[in-house]
C-alpha positions as a Markdown table, in Angstrom:
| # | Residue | x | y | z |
|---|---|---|---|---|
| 1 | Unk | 25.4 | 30.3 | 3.3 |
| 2 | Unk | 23.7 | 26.6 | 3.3 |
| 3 | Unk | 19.7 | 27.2 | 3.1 |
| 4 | Unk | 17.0 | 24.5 | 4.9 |
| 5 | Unk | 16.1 | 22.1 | 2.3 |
| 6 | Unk | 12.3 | 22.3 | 1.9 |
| 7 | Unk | 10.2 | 19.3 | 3.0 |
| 8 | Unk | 6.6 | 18.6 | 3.5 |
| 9 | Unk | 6.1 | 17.7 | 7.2 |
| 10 | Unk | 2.2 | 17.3 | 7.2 |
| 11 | Unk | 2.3 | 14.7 | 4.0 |
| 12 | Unk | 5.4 | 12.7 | 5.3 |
| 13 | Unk | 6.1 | 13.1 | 8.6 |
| 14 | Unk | 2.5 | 12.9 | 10.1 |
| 15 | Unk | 2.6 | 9.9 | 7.4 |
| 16 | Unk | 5.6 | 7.9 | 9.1 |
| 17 | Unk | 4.5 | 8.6 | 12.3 |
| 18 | Unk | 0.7 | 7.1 | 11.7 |
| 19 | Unk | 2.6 | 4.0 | 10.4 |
| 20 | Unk | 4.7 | 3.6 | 13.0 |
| 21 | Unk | 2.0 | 4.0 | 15.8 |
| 22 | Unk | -0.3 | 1.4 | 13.6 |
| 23 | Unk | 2.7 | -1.4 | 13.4 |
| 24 | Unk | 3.1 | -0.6 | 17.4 |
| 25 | Unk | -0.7 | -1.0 | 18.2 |
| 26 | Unk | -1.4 | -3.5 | 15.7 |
| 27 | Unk | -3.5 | -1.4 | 14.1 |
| 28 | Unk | -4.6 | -1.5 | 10.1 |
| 29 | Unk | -3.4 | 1.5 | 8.7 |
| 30 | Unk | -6.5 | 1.2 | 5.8 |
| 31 | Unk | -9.2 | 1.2 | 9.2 |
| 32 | Unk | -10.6 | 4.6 | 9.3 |
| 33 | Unk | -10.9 | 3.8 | 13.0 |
| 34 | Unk | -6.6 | 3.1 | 13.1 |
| 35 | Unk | -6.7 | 7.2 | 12.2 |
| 36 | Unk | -9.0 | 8.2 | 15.7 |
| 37 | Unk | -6.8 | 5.4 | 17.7 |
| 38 | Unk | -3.6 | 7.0 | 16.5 |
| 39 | Unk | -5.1 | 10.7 | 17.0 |
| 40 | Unk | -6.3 | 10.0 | 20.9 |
| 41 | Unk | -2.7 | 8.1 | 21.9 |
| 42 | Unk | -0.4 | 11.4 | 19.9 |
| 43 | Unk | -3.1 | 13.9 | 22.0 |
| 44 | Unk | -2.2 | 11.8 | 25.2 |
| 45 | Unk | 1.5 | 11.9 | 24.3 |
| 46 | Unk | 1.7 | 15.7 | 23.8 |
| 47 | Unk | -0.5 | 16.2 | 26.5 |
| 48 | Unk | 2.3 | 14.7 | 28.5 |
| 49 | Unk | 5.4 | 16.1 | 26.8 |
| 50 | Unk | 3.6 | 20.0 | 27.2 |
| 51 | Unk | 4.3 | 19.2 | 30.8 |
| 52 | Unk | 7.8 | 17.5 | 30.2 |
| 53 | Unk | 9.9 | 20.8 | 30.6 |
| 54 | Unk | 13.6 | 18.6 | 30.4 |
| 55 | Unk | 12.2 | 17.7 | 26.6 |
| 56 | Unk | 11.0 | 21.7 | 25.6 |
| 57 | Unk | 14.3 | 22.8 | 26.9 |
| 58 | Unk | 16.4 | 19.9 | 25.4 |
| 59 | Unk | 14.6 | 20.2 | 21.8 |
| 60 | Unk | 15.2 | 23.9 | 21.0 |
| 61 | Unk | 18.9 | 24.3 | 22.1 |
| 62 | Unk | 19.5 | 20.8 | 19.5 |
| 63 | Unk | 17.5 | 22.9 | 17.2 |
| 64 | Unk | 19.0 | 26.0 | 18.4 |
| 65 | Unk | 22.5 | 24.4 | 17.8 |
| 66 | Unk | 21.8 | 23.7 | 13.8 |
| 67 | Unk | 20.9 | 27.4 | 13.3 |
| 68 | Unk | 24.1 | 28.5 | 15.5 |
| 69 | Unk | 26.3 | 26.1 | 13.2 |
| 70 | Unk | 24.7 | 27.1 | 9.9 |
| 71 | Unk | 24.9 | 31.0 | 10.8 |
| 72 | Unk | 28.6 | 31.0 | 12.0 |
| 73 | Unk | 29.1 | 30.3 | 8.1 |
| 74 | Unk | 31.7 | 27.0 | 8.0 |
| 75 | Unk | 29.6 | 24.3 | 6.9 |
| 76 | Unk | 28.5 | 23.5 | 3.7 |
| 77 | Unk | 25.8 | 20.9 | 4.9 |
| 78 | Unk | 24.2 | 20.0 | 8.5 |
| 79 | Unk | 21.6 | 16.8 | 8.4 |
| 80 | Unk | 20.3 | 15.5 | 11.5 |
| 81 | Unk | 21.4 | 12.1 | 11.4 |
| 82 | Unk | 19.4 | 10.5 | 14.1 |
| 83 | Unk | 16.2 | 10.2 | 12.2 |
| 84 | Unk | 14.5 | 7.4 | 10.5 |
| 85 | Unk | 15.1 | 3.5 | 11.1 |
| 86 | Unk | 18.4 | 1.7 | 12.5 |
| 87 | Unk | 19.2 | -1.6 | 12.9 |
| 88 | Unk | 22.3 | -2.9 | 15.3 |
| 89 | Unk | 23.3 | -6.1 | 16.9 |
| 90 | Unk | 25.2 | -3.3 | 19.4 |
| 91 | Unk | 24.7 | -1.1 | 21.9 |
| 92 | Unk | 24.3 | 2.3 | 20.3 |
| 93 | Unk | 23.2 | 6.0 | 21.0 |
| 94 | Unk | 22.9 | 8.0 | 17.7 |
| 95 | Unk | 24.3 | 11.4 | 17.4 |
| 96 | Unk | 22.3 | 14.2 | 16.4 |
| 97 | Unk | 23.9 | 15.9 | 13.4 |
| 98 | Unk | 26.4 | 15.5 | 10.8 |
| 99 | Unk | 28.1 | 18.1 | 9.9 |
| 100 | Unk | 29.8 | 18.8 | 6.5 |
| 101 | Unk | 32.5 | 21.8 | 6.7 |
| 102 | Unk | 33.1 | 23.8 | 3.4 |
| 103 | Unk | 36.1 | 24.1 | 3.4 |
| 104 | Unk | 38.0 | 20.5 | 3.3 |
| 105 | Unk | 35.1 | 18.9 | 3.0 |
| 106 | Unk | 35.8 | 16.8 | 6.1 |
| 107 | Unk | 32.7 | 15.6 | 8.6 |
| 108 | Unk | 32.3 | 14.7 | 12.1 |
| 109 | Unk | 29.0 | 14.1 | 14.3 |
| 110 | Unk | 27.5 | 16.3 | 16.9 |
| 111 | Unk | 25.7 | 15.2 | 19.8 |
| 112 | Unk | 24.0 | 18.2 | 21.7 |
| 113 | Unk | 23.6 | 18.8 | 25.4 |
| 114 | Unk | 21.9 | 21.4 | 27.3 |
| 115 | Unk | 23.3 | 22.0 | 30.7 |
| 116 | Unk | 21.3 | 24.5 | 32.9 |
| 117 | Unk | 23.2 | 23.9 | 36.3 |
| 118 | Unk | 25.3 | 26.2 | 37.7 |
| 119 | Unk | 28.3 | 25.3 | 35.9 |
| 120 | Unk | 31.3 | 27.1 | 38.3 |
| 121 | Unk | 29.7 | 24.5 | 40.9 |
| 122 | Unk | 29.0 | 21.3 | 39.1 |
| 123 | Unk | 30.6 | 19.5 | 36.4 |
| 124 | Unk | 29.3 | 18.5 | 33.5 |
| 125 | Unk | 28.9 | 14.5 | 33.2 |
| 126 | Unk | 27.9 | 11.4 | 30.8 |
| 127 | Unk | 27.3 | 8.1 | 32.0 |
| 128 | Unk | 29.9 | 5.7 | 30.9 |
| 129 | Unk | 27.7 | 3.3 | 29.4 |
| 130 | Unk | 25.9 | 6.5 | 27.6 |
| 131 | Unk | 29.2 | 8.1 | 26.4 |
| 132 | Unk | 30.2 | 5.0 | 24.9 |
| 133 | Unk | 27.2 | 3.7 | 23.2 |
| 134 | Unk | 27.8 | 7.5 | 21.4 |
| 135 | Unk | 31.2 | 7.0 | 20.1 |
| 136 | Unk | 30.2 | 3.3 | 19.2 |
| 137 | Unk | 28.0 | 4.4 | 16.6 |
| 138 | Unk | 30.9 | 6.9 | 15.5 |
| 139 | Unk | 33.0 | 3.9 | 15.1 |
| 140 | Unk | 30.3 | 1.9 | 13.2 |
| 141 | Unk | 30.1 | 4.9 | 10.7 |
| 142 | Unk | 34.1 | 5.5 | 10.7 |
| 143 | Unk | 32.9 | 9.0 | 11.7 |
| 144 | Unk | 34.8 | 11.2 | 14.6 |
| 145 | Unk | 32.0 | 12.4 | 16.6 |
| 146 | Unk | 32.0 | 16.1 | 19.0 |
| 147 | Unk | 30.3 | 16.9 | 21.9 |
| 148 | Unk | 28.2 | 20.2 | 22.0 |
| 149 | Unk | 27.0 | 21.4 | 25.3 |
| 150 | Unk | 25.4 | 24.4 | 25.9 |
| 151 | Unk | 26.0 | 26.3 | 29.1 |
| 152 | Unk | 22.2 | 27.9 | 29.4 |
| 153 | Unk | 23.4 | 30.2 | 32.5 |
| 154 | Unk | 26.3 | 31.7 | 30.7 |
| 155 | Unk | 24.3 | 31.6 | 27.2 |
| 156 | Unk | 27.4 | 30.0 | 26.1 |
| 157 | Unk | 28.3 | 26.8 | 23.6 |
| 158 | Unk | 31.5 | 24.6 | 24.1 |
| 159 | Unk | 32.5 | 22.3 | 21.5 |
| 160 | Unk | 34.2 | 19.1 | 22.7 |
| 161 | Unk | 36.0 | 16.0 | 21.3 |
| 162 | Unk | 35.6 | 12.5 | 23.5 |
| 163 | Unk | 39.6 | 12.8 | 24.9 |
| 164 | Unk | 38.2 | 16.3 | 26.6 |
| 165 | Unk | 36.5 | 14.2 | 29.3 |
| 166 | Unk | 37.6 | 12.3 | 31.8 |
| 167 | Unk | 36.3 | 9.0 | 33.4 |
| 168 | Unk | 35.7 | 9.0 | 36.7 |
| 169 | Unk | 33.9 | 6.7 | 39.1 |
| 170 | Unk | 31.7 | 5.4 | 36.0 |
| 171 | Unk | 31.4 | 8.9 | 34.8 |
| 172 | Unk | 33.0 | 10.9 | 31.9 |
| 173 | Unk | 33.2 | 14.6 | 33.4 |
| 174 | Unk | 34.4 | 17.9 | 32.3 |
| 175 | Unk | 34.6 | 21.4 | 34.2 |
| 176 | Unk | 34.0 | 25.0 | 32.7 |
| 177 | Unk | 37.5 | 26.0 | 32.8 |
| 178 | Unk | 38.7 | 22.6 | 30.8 |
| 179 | Unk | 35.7 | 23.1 | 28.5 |
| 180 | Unk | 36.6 | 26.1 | 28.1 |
| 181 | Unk | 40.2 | 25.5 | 27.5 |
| 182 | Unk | 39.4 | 22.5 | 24.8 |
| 183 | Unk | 36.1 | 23.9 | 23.0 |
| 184 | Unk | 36.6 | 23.4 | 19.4 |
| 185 | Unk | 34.0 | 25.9 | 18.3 |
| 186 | Unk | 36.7 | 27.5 | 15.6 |
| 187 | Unk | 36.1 | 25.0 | 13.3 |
| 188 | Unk | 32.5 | 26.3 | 12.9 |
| 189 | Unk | 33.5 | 30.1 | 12.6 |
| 190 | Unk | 32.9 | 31.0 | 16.5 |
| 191 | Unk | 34.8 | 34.3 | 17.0 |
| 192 | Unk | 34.8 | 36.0 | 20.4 |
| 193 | Unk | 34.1 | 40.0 | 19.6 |
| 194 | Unk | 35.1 | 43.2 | 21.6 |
| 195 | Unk | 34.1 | 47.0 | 20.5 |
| 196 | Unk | 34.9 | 50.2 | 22.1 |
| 197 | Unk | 31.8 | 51.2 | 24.7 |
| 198 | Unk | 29.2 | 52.4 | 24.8 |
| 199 | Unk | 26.5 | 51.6 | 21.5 |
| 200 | Unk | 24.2 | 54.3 | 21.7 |
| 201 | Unk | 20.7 | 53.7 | 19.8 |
| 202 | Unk | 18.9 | 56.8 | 19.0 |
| 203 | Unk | 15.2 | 56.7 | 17.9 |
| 204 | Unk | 14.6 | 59.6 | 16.0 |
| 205 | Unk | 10.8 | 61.4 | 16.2 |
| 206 | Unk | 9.4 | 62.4 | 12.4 |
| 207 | Unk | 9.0 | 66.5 | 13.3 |
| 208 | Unk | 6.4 | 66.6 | 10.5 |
| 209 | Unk | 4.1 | 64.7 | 12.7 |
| 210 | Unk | 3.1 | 64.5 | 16.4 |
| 211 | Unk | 5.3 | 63.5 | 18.9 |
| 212 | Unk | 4.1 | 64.4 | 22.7 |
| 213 | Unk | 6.0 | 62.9 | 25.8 |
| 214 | Unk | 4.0 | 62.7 | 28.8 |
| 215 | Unk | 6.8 | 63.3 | 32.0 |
| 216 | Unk | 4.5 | 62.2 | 34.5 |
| 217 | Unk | 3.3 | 58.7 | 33.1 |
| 218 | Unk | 6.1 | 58.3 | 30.3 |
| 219 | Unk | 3.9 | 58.0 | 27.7 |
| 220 | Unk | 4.4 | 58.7 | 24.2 |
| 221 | Unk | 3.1 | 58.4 | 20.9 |
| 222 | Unk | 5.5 | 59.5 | 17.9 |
| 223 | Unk | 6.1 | 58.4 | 14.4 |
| 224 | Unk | 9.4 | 56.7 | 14.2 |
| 225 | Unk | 11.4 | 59.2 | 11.3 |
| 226 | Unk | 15.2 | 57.6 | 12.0 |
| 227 | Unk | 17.1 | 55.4 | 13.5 |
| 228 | Unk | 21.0 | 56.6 | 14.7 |
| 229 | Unk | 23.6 | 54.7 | 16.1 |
| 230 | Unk | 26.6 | 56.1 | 17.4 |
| 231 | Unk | 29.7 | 53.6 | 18.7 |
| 232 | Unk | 31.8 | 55.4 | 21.7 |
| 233 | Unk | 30.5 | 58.9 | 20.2 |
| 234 | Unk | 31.0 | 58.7 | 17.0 |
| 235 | Unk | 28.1 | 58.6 | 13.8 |
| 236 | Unk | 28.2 | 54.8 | 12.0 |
| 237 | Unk | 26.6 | 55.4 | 8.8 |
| 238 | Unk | 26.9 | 52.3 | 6.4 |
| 239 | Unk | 24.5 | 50.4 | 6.4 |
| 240 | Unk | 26.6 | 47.4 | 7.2 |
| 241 | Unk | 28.2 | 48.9 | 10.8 |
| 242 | Unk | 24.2 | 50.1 | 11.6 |
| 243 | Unk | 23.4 | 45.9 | 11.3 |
| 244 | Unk | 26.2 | 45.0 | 13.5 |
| 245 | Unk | 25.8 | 48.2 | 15.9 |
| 246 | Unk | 22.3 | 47.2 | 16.6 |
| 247 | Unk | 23.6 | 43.3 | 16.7 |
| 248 | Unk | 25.5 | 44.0 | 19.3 |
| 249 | Unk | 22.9 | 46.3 | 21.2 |
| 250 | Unk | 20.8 | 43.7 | 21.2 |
| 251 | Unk | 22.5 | 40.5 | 21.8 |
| 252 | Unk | 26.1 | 40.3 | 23.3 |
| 253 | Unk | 26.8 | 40.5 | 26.7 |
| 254 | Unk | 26.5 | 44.1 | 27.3 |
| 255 | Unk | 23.4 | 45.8 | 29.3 |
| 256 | Unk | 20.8 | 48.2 | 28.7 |
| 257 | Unk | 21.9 | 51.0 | 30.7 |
| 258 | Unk | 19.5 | 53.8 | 30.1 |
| 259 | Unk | 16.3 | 54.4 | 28.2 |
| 260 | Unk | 16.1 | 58.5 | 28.0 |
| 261 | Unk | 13.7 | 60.3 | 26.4 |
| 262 | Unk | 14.8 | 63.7 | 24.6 |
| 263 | Unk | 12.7 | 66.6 | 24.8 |
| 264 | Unk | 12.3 | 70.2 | 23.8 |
| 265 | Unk | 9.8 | 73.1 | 24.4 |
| 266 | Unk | 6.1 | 71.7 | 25.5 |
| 267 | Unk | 6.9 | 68.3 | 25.5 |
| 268 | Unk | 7.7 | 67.8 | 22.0 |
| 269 | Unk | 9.5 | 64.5 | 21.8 |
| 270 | Unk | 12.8 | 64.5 | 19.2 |
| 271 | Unk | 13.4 | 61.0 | 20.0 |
| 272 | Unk | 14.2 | 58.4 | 22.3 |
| 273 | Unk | 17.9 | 57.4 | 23.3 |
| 274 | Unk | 18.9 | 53.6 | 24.3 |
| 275 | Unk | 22.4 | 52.9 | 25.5 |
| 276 | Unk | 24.3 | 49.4 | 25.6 |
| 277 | Unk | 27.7 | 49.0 | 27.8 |
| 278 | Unk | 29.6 | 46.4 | 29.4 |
| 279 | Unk | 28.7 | 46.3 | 33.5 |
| 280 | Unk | 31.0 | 47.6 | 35.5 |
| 281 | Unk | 34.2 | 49.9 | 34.9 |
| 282 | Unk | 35.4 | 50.0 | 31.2 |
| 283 | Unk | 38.3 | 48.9 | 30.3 |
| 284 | Unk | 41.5 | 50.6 | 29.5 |
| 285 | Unk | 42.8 | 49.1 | 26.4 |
| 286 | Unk | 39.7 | 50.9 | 24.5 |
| 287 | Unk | 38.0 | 47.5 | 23.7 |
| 288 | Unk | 35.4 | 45.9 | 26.0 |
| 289 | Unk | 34.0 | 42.0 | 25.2 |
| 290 | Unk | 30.8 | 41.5 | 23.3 |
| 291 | Unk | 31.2 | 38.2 | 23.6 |
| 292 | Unk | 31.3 | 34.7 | 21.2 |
| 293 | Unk | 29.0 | 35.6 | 18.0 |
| 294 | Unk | 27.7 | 32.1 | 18.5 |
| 295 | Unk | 26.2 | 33.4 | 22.0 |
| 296 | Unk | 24.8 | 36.4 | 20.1 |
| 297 | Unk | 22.9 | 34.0 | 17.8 |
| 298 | Unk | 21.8 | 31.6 | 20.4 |
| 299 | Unk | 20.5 | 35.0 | 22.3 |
| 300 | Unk | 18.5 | 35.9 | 18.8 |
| 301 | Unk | 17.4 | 32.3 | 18.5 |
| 302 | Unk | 16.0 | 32.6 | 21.9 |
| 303 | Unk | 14.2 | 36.0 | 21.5 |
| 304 | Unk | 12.3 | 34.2 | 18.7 |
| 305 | Unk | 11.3 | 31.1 | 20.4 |
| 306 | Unk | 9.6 | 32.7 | 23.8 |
| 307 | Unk | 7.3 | 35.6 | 24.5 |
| 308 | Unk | 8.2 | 37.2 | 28.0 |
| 309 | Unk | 10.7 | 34.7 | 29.0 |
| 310 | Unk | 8.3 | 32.0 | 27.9 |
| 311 | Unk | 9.5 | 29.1 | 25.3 |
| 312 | Unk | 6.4 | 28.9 | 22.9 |
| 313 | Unk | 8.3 | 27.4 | 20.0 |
| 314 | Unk | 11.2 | 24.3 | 19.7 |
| 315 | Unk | 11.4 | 25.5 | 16.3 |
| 316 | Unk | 11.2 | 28.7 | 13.9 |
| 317 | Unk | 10.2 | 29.2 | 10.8 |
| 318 | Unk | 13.1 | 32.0 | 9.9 |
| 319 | Unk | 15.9 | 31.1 | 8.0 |
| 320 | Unk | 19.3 | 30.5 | 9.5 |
| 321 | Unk | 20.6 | 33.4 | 7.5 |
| 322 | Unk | 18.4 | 35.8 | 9.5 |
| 323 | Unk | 20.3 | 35.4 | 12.3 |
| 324 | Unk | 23.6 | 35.4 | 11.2 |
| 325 | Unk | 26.0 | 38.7 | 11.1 |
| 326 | Unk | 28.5 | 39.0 | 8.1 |
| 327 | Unk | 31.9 | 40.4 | 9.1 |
| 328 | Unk | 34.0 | 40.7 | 6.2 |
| 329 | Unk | 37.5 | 39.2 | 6.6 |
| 330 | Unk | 39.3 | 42.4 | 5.8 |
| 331 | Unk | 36.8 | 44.1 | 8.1 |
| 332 | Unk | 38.5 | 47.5 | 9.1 |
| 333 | Unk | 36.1 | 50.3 | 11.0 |
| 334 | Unk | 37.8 | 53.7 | 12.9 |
| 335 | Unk | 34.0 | 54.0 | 13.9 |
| 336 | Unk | 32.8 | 50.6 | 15.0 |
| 337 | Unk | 36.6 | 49.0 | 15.8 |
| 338 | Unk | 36.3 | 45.4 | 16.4 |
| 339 | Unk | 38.6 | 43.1 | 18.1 |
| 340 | Unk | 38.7 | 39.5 | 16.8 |
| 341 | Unk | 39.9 | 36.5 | 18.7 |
| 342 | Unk | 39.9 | 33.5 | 17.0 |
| 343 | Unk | 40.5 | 30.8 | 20.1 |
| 344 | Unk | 42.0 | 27.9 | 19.1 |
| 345 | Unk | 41.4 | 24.2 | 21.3 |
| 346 | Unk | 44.2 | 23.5 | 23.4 |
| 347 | Unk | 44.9 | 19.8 | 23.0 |
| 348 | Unk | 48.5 | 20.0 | 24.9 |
C-alpha cells in the first residue's frame, strides 16, 4: 500500500502562503511589519471560513476521497494536482487529484464533489460552463479526467466519467440510479460485501478482578480480560476474521441492535454483549449486505474527523493504511462467509 510522502507544512507551506499574501498586498516580505499584516488578514480569513460550513464539509470528503482511494489498494500513487501556480490563456477549472493505478500504470484525474441533498429527489448537476472548464484542463494535460461525488445521505461514493452526464437546459445532470448504474469505483478496488447476520461482539470481564453491574443505573466498572466475536453463532478465532468481524460491527450498513449486559450471582458482571444486524427481516439466501468497503472507510474516516457528530478536523494525521481492511483474494471463511461483488460500470 502507497504511504503519505512526508513534507514540512510549517516551513513551506506557511512560507508560500506569506509570499503569496505579500505580492497580493504589496507588502515586503523582509518588513517585520509584512509578518503582523499577513497574520491579522489569515486570522480574518479563518475567522470567516470557521463559519463557512459548504468549505468544512467540501474539504474533508476531497480529503476523505484520497484516504478512500489509497485504502481500497489499486493505486500506486495519488497527488493532488490542483496545487501550486498555473498559467493559461483558457478557461480552466483544475481537477483535484491524479491518480496513478498499479496495475497498468495508466492515470486519469479526479475532481471530488460532495452532495448532501436528498439524492432520490434531486439530481446531481454541474454548470455547463463549470463542467467544461474541468475537462478543458484534461484536454490541455492529454489526461482523461473522472468525477467523484459523494452521496453524504447514503454515505456512499460514485465514480463517474464526463459521457455519464447529460446536458440539459445549461446543466450537466445525473440521477442516483444512472450513477449508480455507471460508477466506475472498480477500478480503485471498491467491492460491495455481504456476511451472514448477526456479528455479535462480546466484551469479556477479567474474573480476577472486580466487575459489579449496577441494574438500576447501568453502571459498571470492570477490567476488560477479552474480546469475542461470534459471526451468525459461530467462534471466529484468527486474528485476521476478529479485524474484519469488528470492521464490519463498526462500519457497514448494519445497526446496533442490542447492548446487554451478562450477569451472574450478586451482580458480578462476566461481560458485556453488542450485536450488529441488517434492519429489518434477514434474508433468505444466508447472506445479508454490509455494504461498498469504500463506504466502510469513508464511515472510519468520519469517526476520526468529528467528536459527537461534530467535524473538528478536514484532515487526520493516521495513515491511509489504518483504515483499510485486507481481504485476501483467495479469501475462504465457513465462519465469517463473505460474499464479493465486484460491480462493473455499465457503458451500454
Amino acid at each position: 500500500m502507497v504511504t503519505k510522502i512526508t513534507r514540512n507544512p510549517e516551513k513551506f507551506d506557511s512560507f508560500e502562503l506569506y509570499t503569496k499574501l505579500c505580492a497580493q498586498n504589496a507588502l515586503d516580505i523582509n518588513d517585520t511589519s509584512s509578518v503582523e499584516q499577513v497574520l491579522e488578514r489569515m486570522k480574518a480569513a479563518l475567522t470567516e471560513n470557521h463559519k463557512n460550513l459548504n468549505l468544512v464539509f467540501g474539504k474533508r470528503v476531497e480529503s476523505m476521497f484520497a484516504v478512500v482511494a489509497v485504502s481500497l489498494g489499486k493505486c500506486c500513487l495519488i497527488k493532488q494536482e490542483d496545487g501550486g501556480e498555473a498559467y493559461c490563456n483558457e478557461n480552466i477549472t483544475i481537477p483535484d487529484y491524479r491518480i496513478v493505478l498499479d496495475n497498468d500504470k495508466s492515470s486519469f484525474l479526479v475532481e471530488v464533489k460532495n452532495y448532501h441533498r436528498e439524492p432520490f429527489h434531486h439530481k446531481f448537476s454541474f454548470t455547463r460552463k463549470y463542467f467544461e472548464s474541468v475537462l478543458k484542463y484534461a484536454s490541455l494535460v492529454n489526461c482523461p479526467v473522472k468525477f467523484a461525488i459523494y452521496y453524504s445521505k447514503m454515505n456512499m461514493w460514485v465514480l463517474l466519467s464526463p459521457d455519464s452526464f447529460e446536458l440539459n437546459k445549461g446543466r450537466y445532470i445525473i440521477d442516483l440510479p444512472e450513477a449508480l448504474k455507471k460508477n466506475e469505483m472498480l477500478v480503485l478496488g471498491d467491492e460491495w460485501l455481504s456476511t451472514t447476520p448477526p456479528i455479535d461482539i462480546y466484551v469479556v470481564a477479567d474474573p480476577s478482578k472486580p466487575a459489579h453491574y449496577n441494574e438500576k443505573n447501568g453502571e459498571t466498572n470492570f477490567t476488560i480480560k477479552n474480546v469475542l466475536c461470534y459471526c451468525a453463532g459461530n467462534l471466529v478465532t484468527s486474528k485476521e476474521e476478529k479485524k474484519l468481524a469488528n470492521f464490519f460491527a463498526m462500519h457497514s450498513f448494519w445497526s446496533e441492535t442490542e447492548v446487554l449486559p451478562v450477569v451472574v450471582e450478586e451482580d458480578r458482571l462476566i461481560g458485556i454483549k453488542y450485536r450488529f444486524e441488517p434492519e429489518g427481516e434477514y434474508s433468505t439466501n444466508g447472506f445479508d449486505p454490509l455494504g461498498y468497503v469504500s463506504s466502510m472507510i469513508s464511515s472510519m474516516y468520519k469517526a476520526a474527523t468529528e467528536d459527537n457528530g461534530k467535524v473538528i478536523g478536514v484532515e487526520t494525521s493516521r495513515e491511509a493504511k489504518s483504515f483499510s481492511i485486507f481481504i485476501p483474494e483467495d479469501y475462504k471463511s465457513s465462519v465469517l462467509p463473505l460474499w464479493r461483488f465486484r460491480v462493473e460500470a455499465n457503458k451500454g
